[in-house]
C-alpha positions in Angstrom: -17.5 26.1 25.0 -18.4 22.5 23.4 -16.7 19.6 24.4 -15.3 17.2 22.2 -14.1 13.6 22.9 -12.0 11.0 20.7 -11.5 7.3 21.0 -8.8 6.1 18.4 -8.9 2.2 17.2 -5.7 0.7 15.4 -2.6 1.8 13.3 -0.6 4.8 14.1 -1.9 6.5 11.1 -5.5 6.4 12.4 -3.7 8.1 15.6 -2.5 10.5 13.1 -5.9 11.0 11.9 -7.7 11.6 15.1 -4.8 14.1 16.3 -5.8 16.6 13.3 -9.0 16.4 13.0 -8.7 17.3 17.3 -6.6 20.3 16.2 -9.4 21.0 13.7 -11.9 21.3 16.3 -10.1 23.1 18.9 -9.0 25.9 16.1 -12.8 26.6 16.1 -13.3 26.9 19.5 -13.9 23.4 21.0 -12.4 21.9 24.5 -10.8 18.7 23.8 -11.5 16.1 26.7 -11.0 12.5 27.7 -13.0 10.1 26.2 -14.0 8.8 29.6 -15.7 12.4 30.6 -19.2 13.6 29.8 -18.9 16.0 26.3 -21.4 17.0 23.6 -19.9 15.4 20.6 -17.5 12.2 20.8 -15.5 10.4 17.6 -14.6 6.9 17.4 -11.9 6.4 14.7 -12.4 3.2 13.7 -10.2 0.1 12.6 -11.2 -2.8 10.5 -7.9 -4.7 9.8 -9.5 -7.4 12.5 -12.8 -8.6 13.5 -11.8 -7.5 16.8 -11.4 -4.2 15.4 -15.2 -3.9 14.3 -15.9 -5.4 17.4 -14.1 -2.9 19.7 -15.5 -0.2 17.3 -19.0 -1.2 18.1 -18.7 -1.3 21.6 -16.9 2.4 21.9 -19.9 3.8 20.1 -22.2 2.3 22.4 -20.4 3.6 25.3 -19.9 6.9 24.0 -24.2 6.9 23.9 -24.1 5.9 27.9 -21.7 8.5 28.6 -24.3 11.2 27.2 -27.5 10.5 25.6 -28.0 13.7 24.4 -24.1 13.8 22.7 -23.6 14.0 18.9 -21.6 10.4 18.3 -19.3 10.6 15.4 -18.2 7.1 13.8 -14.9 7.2 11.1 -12.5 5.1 9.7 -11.8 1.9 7.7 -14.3 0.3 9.9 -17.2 3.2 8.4 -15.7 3.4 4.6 -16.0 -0.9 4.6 -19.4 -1.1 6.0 -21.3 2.2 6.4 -24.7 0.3 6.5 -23.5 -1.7 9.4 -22.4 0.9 11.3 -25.4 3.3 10.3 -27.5 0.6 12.1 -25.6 0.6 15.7 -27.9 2.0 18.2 -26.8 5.9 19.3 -24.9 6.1 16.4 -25.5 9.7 14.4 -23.2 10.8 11.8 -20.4 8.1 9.8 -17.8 9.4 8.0 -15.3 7.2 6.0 -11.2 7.6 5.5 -11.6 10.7 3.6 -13.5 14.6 4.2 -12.0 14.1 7.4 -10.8 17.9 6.7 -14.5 18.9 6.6 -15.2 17.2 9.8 -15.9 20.4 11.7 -18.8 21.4 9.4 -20.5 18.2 8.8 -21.2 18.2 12.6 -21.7 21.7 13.0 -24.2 21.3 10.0 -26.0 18.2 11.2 -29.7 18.0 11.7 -30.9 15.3 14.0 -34.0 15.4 12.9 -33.1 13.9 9.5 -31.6 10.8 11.3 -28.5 9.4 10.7 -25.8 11.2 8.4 -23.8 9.3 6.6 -21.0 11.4 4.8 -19.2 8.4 3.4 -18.0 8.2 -0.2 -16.2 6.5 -2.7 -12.8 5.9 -1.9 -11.5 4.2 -4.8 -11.0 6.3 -7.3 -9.7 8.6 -4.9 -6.2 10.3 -6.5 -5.3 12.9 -4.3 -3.8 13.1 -0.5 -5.8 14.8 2.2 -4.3 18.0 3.7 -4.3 16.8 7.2 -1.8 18.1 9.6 -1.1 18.6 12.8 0.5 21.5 14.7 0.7 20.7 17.7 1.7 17.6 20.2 2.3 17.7 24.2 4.0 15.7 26.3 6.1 13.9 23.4 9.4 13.8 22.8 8.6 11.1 19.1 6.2 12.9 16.4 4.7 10.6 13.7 4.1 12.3 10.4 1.5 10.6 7.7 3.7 10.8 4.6 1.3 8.7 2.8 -2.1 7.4 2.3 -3.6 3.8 0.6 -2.5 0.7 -0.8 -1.7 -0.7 -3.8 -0.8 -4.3 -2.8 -3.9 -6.5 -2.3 -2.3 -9.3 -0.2 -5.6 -11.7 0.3 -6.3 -11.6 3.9 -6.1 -7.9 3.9 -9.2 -5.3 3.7 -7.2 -2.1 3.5 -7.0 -1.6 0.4 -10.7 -1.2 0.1 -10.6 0.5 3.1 -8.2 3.2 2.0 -8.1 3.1 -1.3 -5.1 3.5 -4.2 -2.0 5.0 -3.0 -1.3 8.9 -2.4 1.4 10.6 -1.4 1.9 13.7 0.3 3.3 16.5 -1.3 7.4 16.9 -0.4 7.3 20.4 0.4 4.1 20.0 3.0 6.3 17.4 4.7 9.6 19.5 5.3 7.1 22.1 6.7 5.8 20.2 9.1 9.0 18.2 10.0 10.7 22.3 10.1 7.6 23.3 12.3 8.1 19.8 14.9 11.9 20.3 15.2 10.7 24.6 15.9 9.0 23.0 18.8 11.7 20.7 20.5 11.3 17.4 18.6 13.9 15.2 18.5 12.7 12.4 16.4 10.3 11.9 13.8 8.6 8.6 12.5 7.6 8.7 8.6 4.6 6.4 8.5 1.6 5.6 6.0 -0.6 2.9 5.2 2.3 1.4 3.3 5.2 4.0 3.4 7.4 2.7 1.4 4.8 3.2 -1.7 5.9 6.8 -1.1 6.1 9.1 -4.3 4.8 6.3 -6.7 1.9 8.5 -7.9 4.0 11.3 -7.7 6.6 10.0 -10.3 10.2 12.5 -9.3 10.9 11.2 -5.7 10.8 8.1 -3.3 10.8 7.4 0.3 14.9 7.5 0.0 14.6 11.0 -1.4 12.1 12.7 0.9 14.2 10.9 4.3 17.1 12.7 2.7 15.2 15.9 2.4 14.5 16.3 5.9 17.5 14.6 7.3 19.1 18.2 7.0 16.1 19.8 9.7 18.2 21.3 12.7 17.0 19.9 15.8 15.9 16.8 14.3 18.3 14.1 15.8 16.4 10.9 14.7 14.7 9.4 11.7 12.4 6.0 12.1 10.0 4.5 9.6 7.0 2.4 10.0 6.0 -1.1 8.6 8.5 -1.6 5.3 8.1 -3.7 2.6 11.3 -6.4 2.6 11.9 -6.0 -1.1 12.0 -2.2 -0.6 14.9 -2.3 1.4 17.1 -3.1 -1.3 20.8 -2.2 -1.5 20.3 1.1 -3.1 17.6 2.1 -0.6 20.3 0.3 2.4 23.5 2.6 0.4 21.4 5.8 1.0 20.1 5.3 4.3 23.1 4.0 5.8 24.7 7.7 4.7 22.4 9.7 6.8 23.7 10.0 10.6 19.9 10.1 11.7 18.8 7.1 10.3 17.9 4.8 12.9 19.0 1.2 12.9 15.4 -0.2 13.7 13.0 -1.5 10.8 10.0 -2.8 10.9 9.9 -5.8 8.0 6.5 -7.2 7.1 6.9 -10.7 6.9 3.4 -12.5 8.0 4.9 -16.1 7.3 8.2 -17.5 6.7 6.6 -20.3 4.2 7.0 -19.7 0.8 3.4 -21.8 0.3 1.8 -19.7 2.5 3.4 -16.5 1.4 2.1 -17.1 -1.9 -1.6 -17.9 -1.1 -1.4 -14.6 0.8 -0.4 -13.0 -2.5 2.9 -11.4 -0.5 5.4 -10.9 -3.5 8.5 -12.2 -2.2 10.1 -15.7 -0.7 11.7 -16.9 2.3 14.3 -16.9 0.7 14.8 -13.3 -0.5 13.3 -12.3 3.2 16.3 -13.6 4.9 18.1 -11.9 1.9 17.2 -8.8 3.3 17.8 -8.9 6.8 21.2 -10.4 5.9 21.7 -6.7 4.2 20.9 -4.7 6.7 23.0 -6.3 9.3 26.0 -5.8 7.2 25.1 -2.2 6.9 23.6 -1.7 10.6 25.5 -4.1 12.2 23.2 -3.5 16.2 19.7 -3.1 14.0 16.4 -4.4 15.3 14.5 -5.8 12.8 11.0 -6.6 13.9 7.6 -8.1 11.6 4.3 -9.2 12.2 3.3 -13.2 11.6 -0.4 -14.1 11.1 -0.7 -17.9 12.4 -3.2 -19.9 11.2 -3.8 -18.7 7.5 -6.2 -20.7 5.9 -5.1 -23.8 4.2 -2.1 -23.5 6.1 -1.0 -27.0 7.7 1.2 -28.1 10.3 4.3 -28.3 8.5 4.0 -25.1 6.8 3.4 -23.4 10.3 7.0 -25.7 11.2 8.4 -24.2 8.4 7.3 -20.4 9.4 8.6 -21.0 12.8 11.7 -22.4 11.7 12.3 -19.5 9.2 11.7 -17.0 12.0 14.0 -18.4 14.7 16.9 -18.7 12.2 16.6 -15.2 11.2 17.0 -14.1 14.6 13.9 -11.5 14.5 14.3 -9.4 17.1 10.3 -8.9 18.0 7.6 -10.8 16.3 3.9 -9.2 16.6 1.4 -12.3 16.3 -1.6 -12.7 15.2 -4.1 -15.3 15.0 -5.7 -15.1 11.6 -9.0 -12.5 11.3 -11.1 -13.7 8.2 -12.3 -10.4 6.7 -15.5 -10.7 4.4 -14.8 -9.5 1.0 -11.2 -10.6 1.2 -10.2 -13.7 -1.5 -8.5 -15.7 1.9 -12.3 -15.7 3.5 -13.4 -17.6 0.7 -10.1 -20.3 0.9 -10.8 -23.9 2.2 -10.1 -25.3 4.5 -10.0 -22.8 7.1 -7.7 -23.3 10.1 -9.8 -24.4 13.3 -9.8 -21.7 16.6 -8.1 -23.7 18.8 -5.6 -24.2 16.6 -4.9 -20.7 15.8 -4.3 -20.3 19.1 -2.1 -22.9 19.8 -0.3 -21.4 16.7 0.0 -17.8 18.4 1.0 -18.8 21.7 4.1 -21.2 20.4 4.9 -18.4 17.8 4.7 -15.6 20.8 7.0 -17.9 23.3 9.6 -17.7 20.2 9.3 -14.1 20.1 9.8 -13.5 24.0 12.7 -15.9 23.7 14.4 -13.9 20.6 13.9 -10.7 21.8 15.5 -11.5 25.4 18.7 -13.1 23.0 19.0 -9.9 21.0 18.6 -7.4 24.2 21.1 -9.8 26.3 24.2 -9.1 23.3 23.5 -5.4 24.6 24.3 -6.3 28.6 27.4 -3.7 29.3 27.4 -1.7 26.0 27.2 2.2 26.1 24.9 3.7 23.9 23.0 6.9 23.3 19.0 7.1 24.7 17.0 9.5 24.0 14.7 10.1 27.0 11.1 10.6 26.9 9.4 10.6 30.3 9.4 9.9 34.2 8.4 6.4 35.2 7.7 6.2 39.0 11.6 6.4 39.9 12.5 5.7 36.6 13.2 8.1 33.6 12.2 5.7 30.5 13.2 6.4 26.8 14.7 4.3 23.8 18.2 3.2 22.4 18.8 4.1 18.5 17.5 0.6 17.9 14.3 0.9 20.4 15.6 -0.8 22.9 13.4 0.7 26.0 15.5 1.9 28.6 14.8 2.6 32.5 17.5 4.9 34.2 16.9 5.1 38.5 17.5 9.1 38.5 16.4 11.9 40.4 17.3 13.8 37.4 14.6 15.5 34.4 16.0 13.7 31.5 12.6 14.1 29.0 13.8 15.4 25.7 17.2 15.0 26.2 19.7 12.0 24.8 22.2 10.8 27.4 24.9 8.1 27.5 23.8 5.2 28.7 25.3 1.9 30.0 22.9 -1.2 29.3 23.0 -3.5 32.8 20.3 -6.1 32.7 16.8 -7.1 31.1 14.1 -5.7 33.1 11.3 -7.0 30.8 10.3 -8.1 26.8 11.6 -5.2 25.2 13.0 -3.1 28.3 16.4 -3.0 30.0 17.8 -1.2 33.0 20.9 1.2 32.4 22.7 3.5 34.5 24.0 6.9 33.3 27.5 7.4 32.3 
């Protein structure tokens, strides 16, 4: 029997990706191993959001070559579809494939000639119009299943490459998704994320139902106890969407809003669609509807042309809106991205500088909003042992540790909240 190992770069829908093309491989008869371990074909899904990204996606084909010479060494991803010549010319490197045929996976490697040199199976992505059937069936030793709802963006914000890594938006079809959520719940899942490359662009291209209408289709699953999204769009969390939402028991009170800088200057270089101003708007909303809600974003610090003030300004915005987690980074020029081209480009140390200030601000917000919680009961649903510690998550993802002697994986207990134990984690006791 073959073995087959993957190494998975970025998002949570790459992790998506690389779980069903696994499933793909094993329902033909291949041993899935760790990455780490000798095997005769290895695929590195790739991510390209970052130069880190291409970076780190370099340096896992390289090792998957040391591991075994003789392997086949798969590269995929945003990091292929962007730059197929560049990764065609990586040393060890002997068959690319882009963000789409990753359905045919199985026989492009099976059907590979070495001989002929490198294969490169990318192709256009786009004019691509149609969501790719992959699935997955199976997933151990989780208690949270994601499920890729959609594929692609529209949006073109000016530092980003995804667009032209993914291409146009697709949606999955409705039906295909209540199957799979029907099958998860079959096999003991409690909680489902719906995530995409930008999920709340759900059903556009289909043109009868929304990301409101499909959470309300499978909000009626038996066994399914909780419903989370990935990264939102602010502006698509608007009353109506808030009105439905806050109707459905399983909807969790934990959303993920994109901001990336809380300057309208800067918000409008990066071609980002909304204000401050309407922002704040938002997270005003939800905290009338989900009164305990984490709301959480991502900030890019340094964007080009962006000065000292308008980073004050960002900062400022961020703290008075009381996020509840900010994810930081400094900014990544991306060649073939209009913000590569802008002038003048922020300097490295102080992008840095930038991310560390903005990062203290998040630890110092996140230890406000988990210290209102110190003494409240509240539901967790566990998810696995932790040395003496069973670990799992409130409703708003609060990370909980619980001292027990008990197996509480996969089940949701009462919980009293005691103390911080660390960014984003508190101790509780059972009640």
């Amino acid at each position: 029997m073959k073995k087959i190992a993957f190494a998975t770069l970025g998002c949570k829908v790459n992790f998506y990706d690389s779980e069903a093309m696994a499933e793909l491989f094993a329902s033909r008869g291949y041993e899935i191993t760790d990455f780490d371990k000798k095997a005769d074909i290895y695929v590195i899904n790739t991510c390209t959001v970052t130069n880190f990204g291409d970076k780190k996606s370099r340096q896992m084909i390289r090792r998957a070559r040391r591991l075994n010479d003789s392997a086949v060494i798969v590269a995929a991803g945003c990091y292929t579809q962007t730059s197929p010549e560049e990764v065609m010319s990586i040393e060890g490197i002997n068959i690319i494939i882009g963000t789409k045929n990753r359905a045919d996976i199985v026989d492009i490697v099976e059907s590979y000639d070495p001989e002929r040199g490198v294969l490169n199976a990318v192709s256009d992505i786009k004019s691509e119009n149609a969501f790719e059937p992959l699935k997955i069936t199976k997933l151990k030793d989780r208690t949270r299943a994601y499920i890729k709802i959609q594929e692609g963006c529209n949006r073109y914000c000016s530092y980003c490459i995804i667009p032209y890594a993914r291409g146009p938006v697709r949606s999955r079809q409705p039906e295909d998704i209540i199957s799979e959520v029907k099958r998860l719940a079959k096999n003991g899942f409690k909680e489902i994320v719906l995530t995409g490359i930008h999920v709340a662009s759900y059903g556009l291209d289909l043109g009868n139902i929304s990301l409101a209408d499909i959470v309300e289709k499978v909000h009626g699953t038996e066994g399914i106890e909780r419903i989370r999204f990935s990264s939102m769009e602010p502006k698509a969390v608007d009353d109506e969407f808030l009105r439905r939402m806050s109707a459905l028991e399983k909807v969790c009170g934990h959303f993920h809003l994109s901001l990336q800088s809380g300057c309208d200057r800067t918000l409008k270089a990066m071609n980002r669609r909304y204000t401050a101003e309407e922002y704040e708007a938002v997270c005003d909303n939800i905290r009338r509807v989900y009164p305990d809600a984490a709301i959480t974003t991502d900030i890019i610090a340094g964007f080009p042309t962006e000065t000292d003030e308008d980073f004050e300004e960002s900062y400022a915005f961020a703290e008075r809106v009381r996020l509840s987690k900010i994810h930081v980074f400094p900014y990544s020029p991306k060649p073939g991205t209009p913000a590569a081209r802008m002038r003048p480009q922020v300097a490295p140390d102080v992008k840095n500088d930038r991310t560390h200030k903005m990062l203290e601000l998040s630890e110092r917000l996140n230890r406000e909003f988990m210290s209102a919680f110190i003494g409240r009961e509240t539901a967790v649903l566990f998810e696995r042992r932790n040395g003496d510690y069973q670990e799992g998550h409130t409703e708003n993802h609060i990370k909980v540790l619980v001292k027990t002697d008990r197996e509480l994986s996969n089940r949701i207990e009462t919980v009293r909240l005691t103390e911080i134990a660390a960014e984003e984690t508190m101790y509780a006791e059972l009640i």
